[in-house]
C-alpha positions as CSV (number, residue, x, y, z in Angstrom):
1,X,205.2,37.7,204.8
2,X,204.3,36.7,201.4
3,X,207.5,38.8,200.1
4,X,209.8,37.4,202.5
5,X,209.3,33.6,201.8
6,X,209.9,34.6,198.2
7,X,213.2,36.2,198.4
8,X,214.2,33.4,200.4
9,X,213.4,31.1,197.6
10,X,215.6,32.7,194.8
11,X,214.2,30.2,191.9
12,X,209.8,31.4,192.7
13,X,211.6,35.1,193.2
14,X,213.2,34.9,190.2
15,X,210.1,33.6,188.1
16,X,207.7,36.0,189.5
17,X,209.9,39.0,188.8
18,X,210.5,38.1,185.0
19,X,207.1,37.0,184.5
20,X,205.7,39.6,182.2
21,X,209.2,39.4,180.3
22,X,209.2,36.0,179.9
23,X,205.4,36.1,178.6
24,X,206.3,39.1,176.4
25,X,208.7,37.4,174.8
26,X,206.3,34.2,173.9
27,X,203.4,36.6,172.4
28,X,206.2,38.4,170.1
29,X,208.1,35.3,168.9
30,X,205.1,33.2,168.2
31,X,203.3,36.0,166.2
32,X,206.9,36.4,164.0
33,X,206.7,32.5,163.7
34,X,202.9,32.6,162.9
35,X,203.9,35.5,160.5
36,X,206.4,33.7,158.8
37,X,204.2,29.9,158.8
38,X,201.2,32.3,157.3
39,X,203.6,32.6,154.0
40,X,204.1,29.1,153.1
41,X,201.6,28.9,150.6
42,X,202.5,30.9,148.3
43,X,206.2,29.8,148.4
44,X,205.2,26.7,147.5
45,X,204.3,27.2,143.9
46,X,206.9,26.1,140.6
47,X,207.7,30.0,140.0
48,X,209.4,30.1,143.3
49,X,210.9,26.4,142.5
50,X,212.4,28.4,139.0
51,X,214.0,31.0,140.9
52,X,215.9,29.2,143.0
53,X,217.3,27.7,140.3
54,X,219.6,30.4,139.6
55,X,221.6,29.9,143.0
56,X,224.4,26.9,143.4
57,X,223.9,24.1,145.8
58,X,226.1,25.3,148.1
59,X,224.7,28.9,148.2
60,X,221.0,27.3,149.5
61,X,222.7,25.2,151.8
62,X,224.5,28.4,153.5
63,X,221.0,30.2,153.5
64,X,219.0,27.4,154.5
65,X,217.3,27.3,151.1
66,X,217.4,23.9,149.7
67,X,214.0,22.4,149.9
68,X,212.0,25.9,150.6
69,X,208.7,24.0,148.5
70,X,208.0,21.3,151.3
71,X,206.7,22.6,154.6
72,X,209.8,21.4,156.3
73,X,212.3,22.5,154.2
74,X,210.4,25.9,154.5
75,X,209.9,26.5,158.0
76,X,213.8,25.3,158.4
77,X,214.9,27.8,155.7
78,X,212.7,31.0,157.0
79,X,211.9,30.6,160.5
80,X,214.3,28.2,162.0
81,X,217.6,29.3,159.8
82,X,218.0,32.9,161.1
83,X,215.1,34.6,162.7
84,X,214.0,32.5,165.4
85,X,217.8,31.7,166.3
86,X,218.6,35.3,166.1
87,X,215.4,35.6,168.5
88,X,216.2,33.2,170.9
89,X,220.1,34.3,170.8
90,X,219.4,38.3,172.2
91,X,216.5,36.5,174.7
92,X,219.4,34.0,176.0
93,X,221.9,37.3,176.1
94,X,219.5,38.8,178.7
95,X,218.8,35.8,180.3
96,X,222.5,35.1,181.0
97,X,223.7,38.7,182.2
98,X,220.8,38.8,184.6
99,X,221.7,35.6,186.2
100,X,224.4,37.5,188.3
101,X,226.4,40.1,186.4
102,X,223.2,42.7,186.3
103,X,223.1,42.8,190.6
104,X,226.4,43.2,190.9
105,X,226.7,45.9,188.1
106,X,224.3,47.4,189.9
107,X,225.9,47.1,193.6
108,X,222.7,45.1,194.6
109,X,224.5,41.5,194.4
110,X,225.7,41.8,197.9
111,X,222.8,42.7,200.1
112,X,221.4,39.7,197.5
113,X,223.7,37.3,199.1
114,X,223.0,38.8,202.9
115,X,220.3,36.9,203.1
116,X,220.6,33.3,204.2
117,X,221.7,31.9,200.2
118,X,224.8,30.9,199.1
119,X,226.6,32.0,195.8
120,X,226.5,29.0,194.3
121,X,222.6,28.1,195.6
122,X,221.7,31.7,194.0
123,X,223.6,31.0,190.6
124,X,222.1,28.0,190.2
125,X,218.8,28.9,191.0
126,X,218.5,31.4,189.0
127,X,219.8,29.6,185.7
128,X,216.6,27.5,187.3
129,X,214.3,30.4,186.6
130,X,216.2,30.7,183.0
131,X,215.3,27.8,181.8
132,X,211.4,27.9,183.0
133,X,211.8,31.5,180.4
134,X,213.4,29.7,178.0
135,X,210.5,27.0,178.1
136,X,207.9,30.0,178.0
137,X,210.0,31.4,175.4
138,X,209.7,27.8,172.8
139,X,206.8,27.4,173.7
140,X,205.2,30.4,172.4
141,X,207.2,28.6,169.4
142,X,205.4,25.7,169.6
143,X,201.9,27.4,169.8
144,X,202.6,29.6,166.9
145,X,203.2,26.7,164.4
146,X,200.0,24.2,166.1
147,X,197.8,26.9,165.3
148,X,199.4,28.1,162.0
149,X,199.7,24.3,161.1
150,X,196.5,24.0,159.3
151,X,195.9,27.1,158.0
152,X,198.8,27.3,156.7
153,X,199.0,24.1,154.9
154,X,202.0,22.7,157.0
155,X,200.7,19.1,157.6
156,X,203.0,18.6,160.2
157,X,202.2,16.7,163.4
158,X,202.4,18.5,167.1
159,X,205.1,16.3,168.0
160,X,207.8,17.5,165.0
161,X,206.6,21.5,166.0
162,X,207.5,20.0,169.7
163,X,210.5,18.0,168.7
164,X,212.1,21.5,166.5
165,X,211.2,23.7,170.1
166,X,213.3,21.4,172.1
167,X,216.2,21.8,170.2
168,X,215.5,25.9,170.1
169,X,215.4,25.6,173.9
170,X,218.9,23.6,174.4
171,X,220.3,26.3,172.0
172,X,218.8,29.1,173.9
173,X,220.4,27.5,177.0
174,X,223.6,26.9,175.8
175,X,224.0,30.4,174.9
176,X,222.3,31.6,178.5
177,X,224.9,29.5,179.9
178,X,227.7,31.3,178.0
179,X,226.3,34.8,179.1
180,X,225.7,33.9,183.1
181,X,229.5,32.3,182.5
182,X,231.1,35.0,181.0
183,X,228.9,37.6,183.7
184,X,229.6,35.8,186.4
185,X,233.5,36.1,185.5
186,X,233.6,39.6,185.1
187,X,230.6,40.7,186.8
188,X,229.2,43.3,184.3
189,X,226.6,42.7,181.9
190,X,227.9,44.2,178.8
191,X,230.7,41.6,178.4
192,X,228.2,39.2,178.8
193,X,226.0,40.2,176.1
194,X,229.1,40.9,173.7
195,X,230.1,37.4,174.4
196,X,226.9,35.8,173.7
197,X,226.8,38.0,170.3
198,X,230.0,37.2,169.2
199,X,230.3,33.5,169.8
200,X,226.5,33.7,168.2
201,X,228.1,35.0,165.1
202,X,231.0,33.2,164.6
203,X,229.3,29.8,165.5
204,X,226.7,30.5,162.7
205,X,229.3,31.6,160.3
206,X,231.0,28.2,161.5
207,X,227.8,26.2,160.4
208,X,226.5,27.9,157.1
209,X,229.4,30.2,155.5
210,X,232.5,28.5,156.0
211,X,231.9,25.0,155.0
212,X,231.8,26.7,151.4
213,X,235.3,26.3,151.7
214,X,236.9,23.7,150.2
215,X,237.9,21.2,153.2
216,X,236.6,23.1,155.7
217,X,233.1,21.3,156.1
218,X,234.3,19.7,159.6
219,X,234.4,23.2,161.0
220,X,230.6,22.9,161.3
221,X,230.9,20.6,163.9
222,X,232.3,22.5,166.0
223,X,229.2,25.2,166.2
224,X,226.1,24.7,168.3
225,X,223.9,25.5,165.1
226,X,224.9,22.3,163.6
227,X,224.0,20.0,166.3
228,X,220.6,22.7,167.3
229,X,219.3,22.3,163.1
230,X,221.5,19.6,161.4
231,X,219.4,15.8,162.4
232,X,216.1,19.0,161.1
233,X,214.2,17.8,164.0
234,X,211.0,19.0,162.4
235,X,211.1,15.3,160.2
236,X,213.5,12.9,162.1
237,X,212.2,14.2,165.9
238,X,214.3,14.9,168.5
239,X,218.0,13.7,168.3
240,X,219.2,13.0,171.4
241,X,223.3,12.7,170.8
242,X,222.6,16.3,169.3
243,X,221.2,17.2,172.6
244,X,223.7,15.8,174.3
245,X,226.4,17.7,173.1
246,X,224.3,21.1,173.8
247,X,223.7,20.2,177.5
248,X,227.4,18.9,177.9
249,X,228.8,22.0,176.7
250,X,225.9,24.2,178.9
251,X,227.3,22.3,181.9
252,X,230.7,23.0,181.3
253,X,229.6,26.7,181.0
254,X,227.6,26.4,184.1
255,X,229.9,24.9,186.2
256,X,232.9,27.0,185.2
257,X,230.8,30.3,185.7
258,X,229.8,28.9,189.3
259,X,233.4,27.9,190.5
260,X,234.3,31.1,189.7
261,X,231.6,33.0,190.9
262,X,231.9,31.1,194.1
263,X,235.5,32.3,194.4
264,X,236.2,35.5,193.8
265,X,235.6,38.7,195.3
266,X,232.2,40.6,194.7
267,X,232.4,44.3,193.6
268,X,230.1,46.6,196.2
């Protein structure tokens, strides 16, 4: 009985069966993050200041580097520049291609959708369970830098740790979105994942590499780093018009991947 009410809600079935994943993934991020949080102290000495020295302005900016002695500047430089993101980006990639692509790869999607749930009803729900991994996910984040915070010297308050972890999770979701978009128009997982790698790539490059350029600084703008890491939510708090722009361009994701899932013809 207890199995039956579950597959008929998608979302709780959804939850339960990515539970130890979804926990997995919070133990191994927060003890990078704690890792990486653990090191600040002895960054934050004048050698280090010296040898950064060497490097032009611009070259910090691209690797996140320009203020690596304050606890801020660190944790944005080493743990919130590339590692977590990189994290968070092949955790979104598996989110996304699970949504739908990985049943119907498998030729499981349609005895799925012969029980009494619609296409759309099972796509949204779960992008539903997604996000409560992605939560899980940040806030193993979150944990990792509270408990690191004194230790480690951070002398940060729970609220910027919280404010940086929302912005991690609107990234992660944006991306998610792209993979269940991309999965649910071609129905396998591989293009999916590729998708989510790619655009991962190129959007980064859009946000740290390129604006060395000469006049091409606007391109950052049009990457989801720049609006997931530019306000640095770890000192100004959450920006909400940054937000905005990540959940706009998630529901455009979503709802495109949904029509079309909604449309076209399921492979058996």
């Amino acid at each position: 009985m207890r199995g039956r009410a579950m597959l008929r809600n998608v979302f709780t079935k959804a939850v339960w069966d990515q539970r130890r994943s979804f926990l997995a993934w919070a133990v191994a991020v927060g003890l990078v993050v704690a890792m990486y949080a653990a090191f600040y102290p002895s960054m934050n000495t004048p050698e280090m200041a010296r040898s950064l020295e060497a490097f032009s302005p611009e070259v910090l900016r691209a690797m996140g580097m320009t203020d690596v002695s304050s606890p801020v500047g660190y944790l944005e430089s080493s743990v919130f520049a590339l590692v977590v993101p990189i994290l968070v980006l092949v955790f979104a990639a598996g989110l996304g291609a699970r949504t739908v692509a990985a049943d119907e790869e498998t030729g499981t999607l349609d005895l799925v959708l012969a029980h009494p749930v619609g296409r759309v009803a099972l796509a949204l729900e779960r992008l539903a369970a997604a996000l409560v991994g992605m939560l899980v996910f940040c806030a193993g984040v979150w944990l990792a830098l509270v408990a690191t915070n004194g230790p480690a010297e951070l002398d940060l308050g729970a609220g910027d740790h919280a404010a940086m972890a929302v912005h991690l999770a609107m990234l992660g979701m944006t991306f998610t979105a792209l993979g269940f978009a991309v999965g649910a128009v071609t129905g396998r997982r591989a293009p999916a994942v590729g998708a989510v790698a790619v655009v991962g790539v190129v959007a980064y490059a859009c946000n740290t590499v390129v604006p060395m350029i000469e006049g091409m600084g606007w391109v950052r703008r049009a990457s989801a780093f720049y609006y997931y890491a530019e306000s640095s939510p770890l000192r100004g708090g959450v920006d909400l018009g940054h937000l905005g722009v990540l959940l706009a361009a998630t529901l455009v994701l979503v709802g495109a991947g949904t029509v079309v899932f909604d449309r076209r013809d399921i492979a058996t």
